[in-house]
DRENSEGU-152713 format. One record per residue: residue number from 1; y, x, z of N, C-alpha, C in turn. Coordinates in Angstrom, 3 decimals. Atoms other than C-alpha are relative to their C-alpha. Layout:
BEGIN
<num = NUM npy = Y npx = X npz = Z capy = Y capx = X capz = Z cpy = Y cpx = X cpz = Z>
...
This chain:
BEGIN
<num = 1 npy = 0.265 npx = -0.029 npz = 1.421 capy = 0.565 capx = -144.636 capz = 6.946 cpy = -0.712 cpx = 1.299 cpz = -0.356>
<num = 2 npy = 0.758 npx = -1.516 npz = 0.465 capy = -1.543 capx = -142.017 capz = 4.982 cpy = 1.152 cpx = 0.755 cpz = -0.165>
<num = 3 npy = -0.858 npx = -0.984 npz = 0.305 capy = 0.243 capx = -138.694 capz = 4.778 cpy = -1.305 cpx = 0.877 cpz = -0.437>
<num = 4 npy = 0.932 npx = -1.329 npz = 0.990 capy = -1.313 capx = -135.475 capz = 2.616 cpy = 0.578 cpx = 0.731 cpz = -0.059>
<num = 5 npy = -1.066 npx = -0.888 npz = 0.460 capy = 0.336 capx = -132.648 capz = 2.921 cpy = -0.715 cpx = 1.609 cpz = -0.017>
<num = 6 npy = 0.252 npx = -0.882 npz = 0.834 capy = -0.659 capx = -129.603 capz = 0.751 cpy = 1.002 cpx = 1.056 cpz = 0.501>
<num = 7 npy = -0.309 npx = -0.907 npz = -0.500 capy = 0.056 capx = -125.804 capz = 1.440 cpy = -0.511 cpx = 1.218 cpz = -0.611>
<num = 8 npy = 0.870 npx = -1.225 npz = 0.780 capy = -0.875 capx = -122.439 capz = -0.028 cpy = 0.363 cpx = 0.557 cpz = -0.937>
<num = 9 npy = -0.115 npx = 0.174 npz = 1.218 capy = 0.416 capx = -122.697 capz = -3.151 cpy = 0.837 cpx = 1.416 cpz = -0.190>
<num = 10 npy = -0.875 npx = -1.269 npz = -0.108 capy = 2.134 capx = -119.418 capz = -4.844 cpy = -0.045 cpx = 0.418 cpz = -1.409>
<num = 11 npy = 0.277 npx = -0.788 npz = 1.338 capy = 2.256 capx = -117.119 capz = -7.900 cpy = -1.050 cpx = 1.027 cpz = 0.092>
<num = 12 npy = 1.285 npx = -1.269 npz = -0.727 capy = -0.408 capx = -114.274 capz = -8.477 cpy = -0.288 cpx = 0.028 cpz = -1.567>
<num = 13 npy = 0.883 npx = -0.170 npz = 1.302 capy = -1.759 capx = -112.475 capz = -10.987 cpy = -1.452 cpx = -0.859 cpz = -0.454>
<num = 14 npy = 1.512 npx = 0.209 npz = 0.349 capy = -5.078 capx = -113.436 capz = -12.732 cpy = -0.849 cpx = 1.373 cpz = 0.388>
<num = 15 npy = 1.333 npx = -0.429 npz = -0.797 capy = -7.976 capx = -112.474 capz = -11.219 cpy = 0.065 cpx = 0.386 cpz = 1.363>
<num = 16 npy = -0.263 npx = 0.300 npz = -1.246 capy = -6.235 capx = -113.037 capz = -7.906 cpy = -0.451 cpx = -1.158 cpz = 0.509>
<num = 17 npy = 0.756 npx = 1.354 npz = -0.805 capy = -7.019 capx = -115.524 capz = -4.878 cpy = 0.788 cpx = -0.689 cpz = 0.873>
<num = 18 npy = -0.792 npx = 0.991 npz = -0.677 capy = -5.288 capx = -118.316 capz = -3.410 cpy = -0.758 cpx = -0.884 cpz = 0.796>
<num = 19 npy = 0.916 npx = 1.081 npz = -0.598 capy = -6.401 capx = -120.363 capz = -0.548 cpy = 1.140 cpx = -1.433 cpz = 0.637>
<num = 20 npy = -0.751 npx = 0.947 npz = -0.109 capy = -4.977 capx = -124.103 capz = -0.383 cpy = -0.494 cpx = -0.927 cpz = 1.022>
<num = 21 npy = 0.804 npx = 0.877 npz = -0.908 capy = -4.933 capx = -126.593 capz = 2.673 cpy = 0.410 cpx = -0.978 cpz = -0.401>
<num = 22 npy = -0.500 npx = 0.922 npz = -0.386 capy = -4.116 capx = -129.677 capz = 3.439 cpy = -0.541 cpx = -1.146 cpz = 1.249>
<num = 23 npy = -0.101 npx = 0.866 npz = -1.348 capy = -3.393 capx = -131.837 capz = 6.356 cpy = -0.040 cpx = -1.346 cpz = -0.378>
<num = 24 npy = -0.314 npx = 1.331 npz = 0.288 capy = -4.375 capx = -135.298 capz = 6.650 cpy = 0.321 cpx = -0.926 cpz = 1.298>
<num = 25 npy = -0.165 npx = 0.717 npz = -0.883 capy = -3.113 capx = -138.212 capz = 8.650 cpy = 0.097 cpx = -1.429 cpz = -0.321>
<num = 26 npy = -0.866 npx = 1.547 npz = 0.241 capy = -2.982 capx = -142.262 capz = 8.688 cpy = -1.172 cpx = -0.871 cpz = -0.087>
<num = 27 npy = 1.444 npx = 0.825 npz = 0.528 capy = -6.843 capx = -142.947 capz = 7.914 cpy = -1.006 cpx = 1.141 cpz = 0.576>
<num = 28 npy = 0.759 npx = -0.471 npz = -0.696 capy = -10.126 capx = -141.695 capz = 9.130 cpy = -0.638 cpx = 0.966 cpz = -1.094>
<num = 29 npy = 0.365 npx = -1.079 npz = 0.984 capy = -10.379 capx = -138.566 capz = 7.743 cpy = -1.035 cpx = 0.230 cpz = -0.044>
<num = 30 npy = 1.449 npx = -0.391 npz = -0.318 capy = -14.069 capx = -137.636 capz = 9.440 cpy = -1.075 cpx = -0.900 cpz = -0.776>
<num = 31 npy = 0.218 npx = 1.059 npz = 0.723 capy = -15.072 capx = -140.605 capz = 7.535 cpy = -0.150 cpx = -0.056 cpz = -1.631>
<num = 32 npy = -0.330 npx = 0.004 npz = 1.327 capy = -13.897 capx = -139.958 capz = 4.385 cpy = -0.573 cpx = 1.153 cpz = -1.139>
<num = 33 npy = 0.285 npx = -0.929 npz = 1.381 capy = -15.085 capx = -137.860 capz = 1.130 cpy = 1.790 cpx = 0.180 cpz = -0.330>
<num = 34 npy = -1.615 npx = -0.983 npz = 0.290 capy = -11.785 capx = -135.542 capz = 0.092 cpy = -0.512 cpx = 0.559 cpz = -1.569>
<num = 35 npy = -0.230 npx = -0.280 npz = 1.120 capy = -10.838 capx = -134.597 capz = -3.509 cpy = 0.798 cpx = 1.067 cpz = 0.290>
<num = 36 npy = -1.056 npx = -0.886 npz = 0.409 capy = -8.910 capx = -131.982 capz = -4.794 cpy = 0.032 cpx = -0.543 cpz = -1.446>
<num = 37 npy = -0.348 npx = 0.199 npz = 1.313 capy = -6.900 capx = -132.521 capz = -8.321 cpy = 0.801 cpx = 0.981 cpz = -0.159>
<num = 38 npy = -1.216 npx = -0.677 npz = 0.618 capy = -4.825 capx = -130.438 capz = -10.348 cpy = 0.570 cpx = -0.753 cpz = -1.165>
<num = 39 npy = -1.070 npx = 0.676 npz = 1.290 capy = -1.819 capx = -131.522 capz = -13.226 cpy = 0.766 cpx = 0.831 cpz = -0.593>
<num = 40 npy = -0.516 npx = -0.947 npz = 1.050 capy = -0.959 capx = -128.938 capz = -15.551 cpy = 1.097 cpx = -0.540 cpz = -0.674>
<num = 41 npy = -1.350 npx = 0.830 npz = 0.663 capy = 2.740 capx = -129.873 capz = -17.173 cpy = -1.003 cpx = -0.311 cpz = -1.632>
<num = 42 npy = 0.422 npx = 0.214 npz = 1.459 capy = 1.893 capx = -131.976 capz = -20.543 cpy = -1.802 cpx = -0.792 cpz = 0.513>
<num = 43 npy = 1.636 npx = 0.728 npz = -0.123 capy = -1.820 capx = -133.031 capz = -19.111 cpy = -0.189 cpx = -0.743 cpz = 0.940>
<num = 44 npy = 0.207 npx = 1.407 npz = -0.630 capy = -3.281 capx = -135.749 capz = -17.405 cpy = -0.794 cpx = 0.979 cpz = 1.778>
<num = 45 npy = 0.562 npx = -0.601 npz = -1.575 capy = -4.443 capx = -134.952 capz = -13.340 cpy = -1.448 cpx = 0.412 cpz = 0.124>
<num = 46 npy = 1.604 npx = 0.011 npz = 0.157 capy = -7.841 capx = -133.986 capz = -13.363 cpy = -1.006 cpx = 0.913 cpz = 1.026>
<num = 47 npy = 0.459 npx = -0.718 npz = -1.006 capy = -10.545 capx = -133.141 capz = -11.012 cpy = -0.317 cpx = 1.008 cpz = -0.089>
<num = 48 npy = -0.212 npx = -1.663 npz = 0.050 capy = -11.136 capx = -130.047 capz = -9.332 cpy = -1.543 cpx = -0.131 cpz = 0.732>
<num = 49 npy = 0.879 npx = 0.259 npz = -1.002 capy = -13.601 capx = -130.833 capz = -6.397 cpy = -0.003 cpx = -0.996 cpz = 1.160>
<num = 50 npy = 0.327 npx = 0.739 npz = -0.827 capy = -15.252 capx = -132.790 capz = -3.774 cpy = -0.918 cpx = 0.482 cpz = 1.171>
<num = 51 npy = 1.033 npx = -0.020 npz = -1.047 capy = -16.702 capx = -133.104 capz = -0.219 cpy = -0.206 cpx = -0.757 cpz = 0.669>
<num = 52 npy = 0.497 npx = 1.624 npz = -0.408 capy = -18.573 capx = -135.583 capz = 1.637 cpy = 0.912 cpx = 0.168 cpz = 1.484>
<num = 53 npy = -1.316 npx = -0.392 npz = -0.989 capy = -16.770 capx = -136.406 capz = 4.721 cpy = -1.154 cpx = 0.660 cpz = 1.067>
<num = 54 npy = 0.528 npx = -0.741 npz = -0.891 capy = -19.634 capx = -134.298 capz = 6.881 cpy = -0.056 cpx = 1.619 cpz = -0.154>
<num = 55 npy = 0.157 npx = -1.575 npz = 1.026 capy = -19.035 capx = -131.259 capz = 4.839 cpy = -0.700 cpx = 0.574 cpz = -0.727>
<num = 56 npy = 1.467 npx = -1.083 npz = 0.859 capy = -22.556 capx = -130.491 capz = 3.609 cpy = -0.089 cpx = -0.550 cpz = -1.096>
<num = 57 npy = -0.129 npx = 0.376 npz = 1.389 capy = -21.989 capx = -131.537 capz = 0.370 cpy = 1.085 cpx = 0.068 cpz = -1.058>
<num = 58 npy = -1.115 npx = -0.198 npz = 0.955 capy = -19.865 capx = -130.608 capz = -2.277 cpy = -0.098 cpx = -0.037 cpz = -1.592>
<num = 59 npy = -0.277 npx = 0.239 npz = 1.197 capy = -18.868 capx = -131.315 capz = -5.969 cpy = 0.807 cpx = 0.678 cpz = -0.561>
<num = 60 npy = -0.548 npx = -0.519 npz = 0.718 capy = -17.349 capx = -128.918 capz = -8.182 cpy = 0.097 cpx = 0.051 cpz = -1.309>
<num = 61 npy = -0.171 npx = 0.205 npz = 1.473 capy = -15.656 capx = -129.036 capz = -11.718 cpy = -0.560 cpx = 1.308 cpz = -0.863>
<num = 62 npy = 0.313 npx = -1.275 npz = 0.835 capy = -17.383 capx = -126.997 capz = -14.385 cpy = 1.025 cpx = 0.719 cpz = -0.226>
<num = 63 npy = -1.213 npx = -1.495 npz = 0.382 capy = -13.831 capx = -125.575 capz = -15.020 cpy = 0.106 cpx = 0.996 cpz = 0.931>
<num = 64 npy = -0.504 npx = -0.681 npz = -1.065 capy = -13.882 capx = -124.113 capz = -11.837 cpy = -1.263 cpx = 0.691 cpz = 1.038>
<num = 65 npy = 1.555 npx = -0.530 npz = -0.420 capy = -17.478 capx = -123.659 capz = -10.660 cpy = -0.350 cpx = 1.574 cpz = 0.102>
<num = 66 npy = 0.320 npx = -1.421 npz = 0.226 capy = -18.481 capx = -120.442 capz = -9.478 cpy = 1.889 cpx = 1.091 cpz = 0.638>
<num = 67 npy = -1.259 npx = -0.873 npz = -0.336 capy = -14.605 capx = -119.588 capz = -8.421 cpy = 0.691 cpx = -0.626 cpz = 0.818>
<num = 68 npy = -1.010 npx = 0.237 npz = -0.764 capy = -13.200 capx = -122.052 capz = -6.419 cpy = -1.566 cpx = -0.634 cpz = 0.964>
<num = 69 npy = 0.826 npx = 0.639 npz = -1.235 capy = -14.752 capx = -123.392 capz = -2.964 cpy = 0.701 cpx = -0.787 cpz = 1.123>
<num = 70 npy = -0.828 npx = 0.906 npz = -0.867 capy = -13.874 capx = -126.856 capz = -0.999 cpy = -1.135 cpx = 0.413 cpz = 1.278>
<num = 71 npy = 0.499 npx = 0.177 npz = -0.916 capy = -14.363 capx = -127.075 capz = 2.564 cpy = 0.631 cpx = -0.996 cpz = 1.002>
<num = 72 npy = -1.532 npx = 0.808 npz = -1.028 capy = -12.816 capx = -129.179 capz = 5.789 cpy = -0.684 cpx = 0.706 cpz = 0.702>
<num = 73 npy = -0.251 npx = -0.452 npz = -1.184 capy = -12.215 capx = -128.932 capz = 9.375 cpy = -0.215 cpx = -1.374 cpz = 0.323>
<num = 74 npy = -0.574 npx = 1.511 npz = -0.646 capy = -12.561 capx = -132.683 capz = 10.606 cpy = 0.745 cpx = 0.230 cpz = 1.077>
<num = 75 npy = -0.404 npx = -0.229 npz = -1.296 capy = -11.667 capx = -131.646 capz = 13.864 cpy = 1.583 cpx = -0.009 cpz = -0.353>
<num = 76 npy = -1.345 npx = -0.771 npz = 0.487 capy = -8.245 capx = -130.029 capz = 12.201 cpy = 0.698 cpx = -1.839 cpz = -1.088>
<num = 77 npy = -0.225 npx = 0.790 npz = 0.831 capy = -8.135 capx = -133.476 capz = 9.740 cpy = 0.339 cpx = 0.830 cpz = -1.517>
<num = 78 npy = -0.336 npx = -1.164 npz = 1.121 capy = -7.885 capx = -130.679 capz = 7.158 cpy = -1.061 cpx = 0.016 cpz = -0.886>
<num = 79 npy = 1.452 npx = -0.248 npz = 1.225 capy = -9.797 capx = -129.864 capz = 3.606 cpy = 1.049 cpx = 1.343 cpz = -0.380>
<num = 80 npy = -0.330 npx = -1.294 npz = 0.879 capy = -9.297 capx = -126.515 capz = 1.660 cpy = -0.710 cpx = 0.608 cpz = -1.218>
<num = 81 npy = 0.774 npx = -1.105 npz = 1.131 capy = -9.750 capx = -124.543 capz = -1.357 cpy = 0.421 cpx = 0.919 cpz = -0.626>
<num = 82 npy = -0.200 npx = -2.078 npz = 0.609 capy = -10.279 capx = -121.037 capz = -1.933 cpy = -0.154 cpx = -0.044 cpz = -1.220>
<num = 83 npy = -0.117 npx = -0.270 npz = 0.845 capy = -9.515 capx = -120.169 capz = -5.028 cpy = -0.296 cpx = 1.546 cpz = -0.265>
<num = 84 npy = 0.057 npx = -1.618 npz = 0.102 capy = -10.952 capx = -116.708 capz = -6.818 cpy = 0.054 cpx = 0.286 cpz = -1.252>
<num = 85 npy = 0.105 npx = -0.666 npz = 1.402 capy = -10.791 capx = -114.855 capz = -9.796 cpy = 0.935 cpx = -1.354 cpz = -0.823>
<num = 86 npy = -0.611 npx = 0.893 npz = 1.157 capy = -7.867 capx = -116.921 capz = -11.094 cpy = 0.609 cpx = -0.299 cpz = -0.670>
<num = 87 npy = -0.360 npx = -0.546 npz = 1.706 capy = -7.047 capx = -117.382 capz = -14.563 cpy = 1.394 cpx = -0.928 cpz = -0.315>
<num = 88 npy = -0.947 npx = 0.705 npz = 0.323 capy = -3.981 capx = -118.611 capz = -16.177 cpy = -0.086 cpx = -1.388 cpz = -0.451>
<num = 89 npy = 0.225 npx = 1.521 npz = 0.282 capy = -5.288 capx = -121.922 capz = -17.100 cpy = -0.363 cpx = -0.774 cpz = 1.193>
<num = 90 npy = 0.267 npx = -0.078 npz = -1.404 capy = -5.542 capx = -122.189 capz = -13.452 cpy = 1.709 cpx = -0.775 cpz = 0.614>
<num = 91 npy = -1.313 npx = 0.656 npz = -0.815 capy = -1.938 capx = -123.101 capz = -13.082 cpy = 0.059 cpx = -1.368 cpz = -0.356>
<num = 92 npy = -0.480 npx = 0.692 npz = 0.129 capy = -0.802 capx = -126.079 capz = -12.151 cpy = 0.458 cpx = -0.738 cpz = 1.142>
<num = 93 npy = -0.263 npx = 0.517 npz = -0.983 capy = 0.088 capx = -128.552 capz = -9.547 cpy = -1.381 cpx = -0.308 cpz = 0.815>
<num = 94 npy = 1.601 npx = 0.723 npz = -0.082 capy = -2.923 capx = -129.208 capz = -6.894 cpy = 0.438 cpx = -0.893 cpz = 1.106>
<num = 95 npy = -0.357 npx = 1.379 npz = -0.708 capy = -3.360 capx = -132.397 capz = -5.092 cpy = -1.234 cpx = -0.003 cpz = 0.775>
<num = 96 npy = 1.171 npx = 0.500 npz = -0.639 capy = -5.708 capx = -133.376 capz = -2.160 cpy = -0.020 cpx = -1.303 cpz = 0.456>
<num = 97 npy = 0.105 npx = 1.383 npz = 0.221 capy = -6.936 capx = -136.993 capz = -1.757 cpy = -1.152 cpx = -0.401 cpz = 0.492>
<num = 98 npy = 1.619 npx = 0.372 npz = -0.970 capy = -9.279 capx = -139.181 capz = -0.115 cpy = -0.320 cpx = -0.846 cpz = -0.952>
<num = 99 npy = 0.894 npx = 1.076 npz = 1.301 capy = -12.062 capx = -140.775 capz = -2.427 cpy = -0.313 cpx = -1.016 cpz = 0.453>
<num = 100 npy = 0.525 npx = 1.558 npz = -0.688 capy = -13.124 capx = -144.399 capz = -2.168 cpy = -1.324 cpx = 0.023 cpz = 0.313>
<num = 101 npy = 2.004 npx = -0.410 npz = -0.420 capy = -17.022 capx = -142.736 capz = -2.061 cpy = 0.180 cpx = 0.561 cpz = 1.236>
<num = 102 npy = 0.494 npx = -0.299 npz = -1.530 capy = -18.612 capx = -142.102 capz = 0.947 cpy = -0.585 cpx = 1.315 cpz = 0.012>
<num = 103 npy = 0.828 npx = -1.424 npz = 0.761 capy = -20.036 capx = -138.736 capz = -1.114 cpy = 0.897 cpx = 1.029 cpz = -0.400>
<num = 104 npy = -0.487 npx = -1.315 npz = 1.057 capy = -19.267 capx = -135.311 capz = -2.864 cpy = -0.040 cpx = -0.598 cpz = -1.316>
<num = 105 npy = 0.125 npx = 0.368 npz = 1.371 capy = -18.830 capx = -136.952 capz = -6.474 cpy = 1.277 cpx = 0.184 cpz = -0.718>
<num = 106 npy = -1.243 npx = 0.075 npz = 0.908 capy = -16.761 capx = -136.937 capz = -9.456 cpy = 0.919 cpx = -0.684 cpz = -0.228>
<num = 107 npy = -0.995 npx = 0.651 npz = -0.105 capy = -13.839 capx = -138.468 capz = -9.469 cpy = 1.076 cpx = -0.115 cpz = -0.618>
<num = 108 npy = -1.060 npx = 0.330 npz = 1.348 capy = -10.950 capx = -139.982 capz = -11.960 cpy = 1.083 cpx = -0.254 cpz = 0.890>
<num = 109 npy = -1.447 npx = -0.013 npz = -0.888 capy = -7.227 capx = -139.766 capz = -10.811 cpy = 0.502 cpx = -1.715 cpz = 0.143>
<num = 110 npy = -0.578 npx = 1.250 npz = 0.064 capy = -7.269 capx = -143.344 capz = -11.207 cpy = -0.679 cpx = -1.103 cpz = 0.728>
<num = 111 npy = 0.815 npx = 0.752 npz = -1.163 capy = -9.557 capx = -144.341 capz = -8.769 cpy = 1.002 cpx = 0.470 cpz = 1.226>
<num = 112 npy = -0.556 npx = -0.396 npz = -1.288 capy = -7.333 capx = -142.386 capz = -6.130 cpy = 1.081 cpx = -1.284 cpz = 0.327>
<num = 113 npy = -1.427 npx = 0.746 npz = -0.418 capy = -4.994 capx = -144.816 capz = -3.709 cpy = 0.916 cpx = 1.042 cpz = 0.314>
<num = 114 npy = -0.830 npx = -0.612 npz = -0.680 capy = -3.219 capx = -141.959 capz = -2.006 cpy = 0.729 cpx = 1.591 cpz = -0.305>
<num = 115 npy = -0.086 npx = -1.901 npz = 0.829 capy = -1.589 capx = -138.500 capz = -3.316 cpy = 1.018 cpx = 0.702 cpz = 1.300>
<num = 116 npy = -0.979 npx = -0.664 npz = -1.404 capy = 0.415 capx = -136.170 capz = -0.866 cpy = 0.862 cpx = 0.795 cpz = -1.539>
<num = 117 npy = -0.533 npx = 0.132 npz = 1.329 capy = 3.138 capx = -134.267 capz = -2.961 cpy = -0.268 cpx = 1.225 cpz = -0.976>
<num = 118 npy = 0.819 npx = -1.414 npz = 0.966 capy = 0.950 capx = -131.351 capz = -4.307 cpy = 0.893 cpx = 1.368 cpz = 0.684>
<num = 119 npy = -0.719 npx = -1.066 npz = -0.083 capy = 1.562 capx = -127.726 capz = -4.281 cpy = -0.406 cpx = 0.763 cpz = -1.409>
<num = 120 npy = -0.107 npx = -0.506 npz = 1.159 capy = 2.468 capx = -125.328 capz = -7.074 cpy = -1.225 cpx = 1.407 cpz = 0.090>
<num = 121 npy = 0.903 npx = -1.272 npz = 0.125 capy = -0.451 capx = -122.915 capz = -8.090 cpy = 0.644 cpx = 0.755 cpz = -1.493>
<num = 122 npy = -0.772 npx = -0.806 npz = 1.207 capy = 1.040 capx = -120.162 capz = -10.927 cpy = -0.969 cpx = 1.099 cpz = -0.619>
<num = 123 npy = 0.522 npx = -0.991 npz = 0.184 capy = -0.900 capx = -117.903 capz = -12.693 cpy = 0.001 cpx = 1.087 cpz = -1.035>
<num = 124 npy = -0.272 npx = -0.593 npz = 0.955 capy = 0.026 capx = -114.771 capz = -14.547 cpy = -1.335 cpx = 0.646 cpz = -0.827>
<num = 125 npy = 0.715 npx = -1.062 npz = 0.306 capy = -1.636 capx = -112.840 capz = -17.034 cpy = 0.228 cpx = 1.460 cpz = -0.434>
């Protein structure tokens, strides 16, 4: 079965840097385009970023553009994202996920089949 399992996660000031993995297993990861989401308590899941499943391509959310950066490992079945300079509206839960595109694109939490069980990102100011 798919498994997702998320890592990294922590407290930190703002205008600190967090780098988040996650491990995948159950489906063909090398194959696949990978999401990241976050879910702030009170708000709906919403994207963060994307990468195609060869790596050279990536999709990032204007909220986050310019500060955070996805990457994988196929080899590893792994995706990640560095997080920098980051701000208190920055916290929340983040989720990594495999997209039903074959691309780096934008993506709605409601297209996702599969969630792993997140990790907590915190951010003071």
């Amino acid at each position: 079965q798919v498994q997702l399992v998320e890592s990294g996660g922590g407290s930190v000031q703002a205008g600190g840097s967090l780098s988040l993995s996650c491990k995948a297993s159950g489906f063909a990861f090398s194959d696949s385009a990978m999401c990241w989401f976050r879910q702030a308590p009170g708000r709906e899941r919403e994207f963060v970023a994307s990468i195609s499943p060869d790596g050279a391509s990536t999709h990032v959310s204007l909220l986050v553009t310019g500060r955070f950066t996805v990457s994988r490992n196929n080899a590893e079945s792994s995706v990640y994202l560095q997080m920098n300079n980051l701000k208190p509206e920055d916290t929340a839960v983040y989720y990594c996920a495999p997209s039903r595109l074959s691309e780096a694109s934008y993506m709605v939490a409601s297209m996702i089949d599969y969630w792993g069980q997140g990790t907590q990102v915190s951010v003071s100011s």
